[in-house]
N, C-alpha and C positions, 0 to 999 in steps of 0.2 A: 504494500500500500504506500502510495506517494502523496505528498503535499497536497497536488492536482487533485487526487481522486476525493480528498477531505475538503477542497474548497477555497484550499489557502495556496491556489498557485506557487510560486518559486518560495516563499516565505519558510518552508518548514521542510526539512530532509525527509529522507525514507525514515517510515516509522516501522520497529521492530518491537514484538513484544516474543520472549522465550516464558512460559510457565513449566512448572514440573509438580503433578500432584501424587501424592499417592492413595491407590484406593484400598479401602475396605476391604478383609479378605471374606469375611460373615455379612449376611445381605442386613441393610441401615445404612447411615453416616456415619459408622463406628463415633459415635457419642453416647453418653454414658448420660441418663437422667437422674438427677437429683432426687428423687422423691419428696424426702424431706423437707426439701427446698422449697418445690413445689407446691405442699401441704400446707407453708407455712405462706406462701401467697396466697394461695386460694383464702384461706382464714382472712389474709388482708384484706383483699379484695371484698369479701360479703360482709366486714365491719365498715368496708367505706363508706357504702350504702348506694354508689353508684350503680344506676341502673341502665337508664337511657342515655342517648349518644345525642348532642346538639352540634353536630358537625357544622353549620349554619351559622351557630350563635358564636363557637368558637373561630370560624374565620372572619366573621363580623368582628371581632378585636384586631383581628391584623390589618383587616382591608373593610372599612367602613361600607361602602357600600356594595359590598359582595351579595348577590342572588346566587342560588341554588340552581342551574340548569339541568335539565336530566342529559345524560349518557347518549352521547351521538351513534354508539355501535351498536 
């Protein structure tokens, strides 16, 4: 991939990226859950008392006049 093909004409060299990951040899994300951890969310979580989501109310503090549009797809 070159500069060109991103947009930024001559301004930007060839971009490389190498990754190297290793996988799982047991089927998951070889991740390990906490249980207890977890237990001890849950408990947080139903003394918050949070129940419903104001997705609306909460970007109305960021951006005053934000409307809710529905989903184009």
């Amino acid at each position: 991939m070159d500069g060109a093909s991103m947009g930024h004409g001559d301004s930007m060299s060839a971009l490389r990226i190498s990754a190297v990951t290793v996988t799982p040899d047991a089927p998951g994300l070889g991740v390990e859950l906490d249980r207890d951890a977890l237990a001890r969310l849950h408990e947080q979580y139903l003394r918050s008392g949070l129940r419903n989501r104001d997705d609306t109310g909460y970007m109305r503090r960021i951006v005053p006049g934000y409307e809710r549009k529905q989903p184009r797809w």
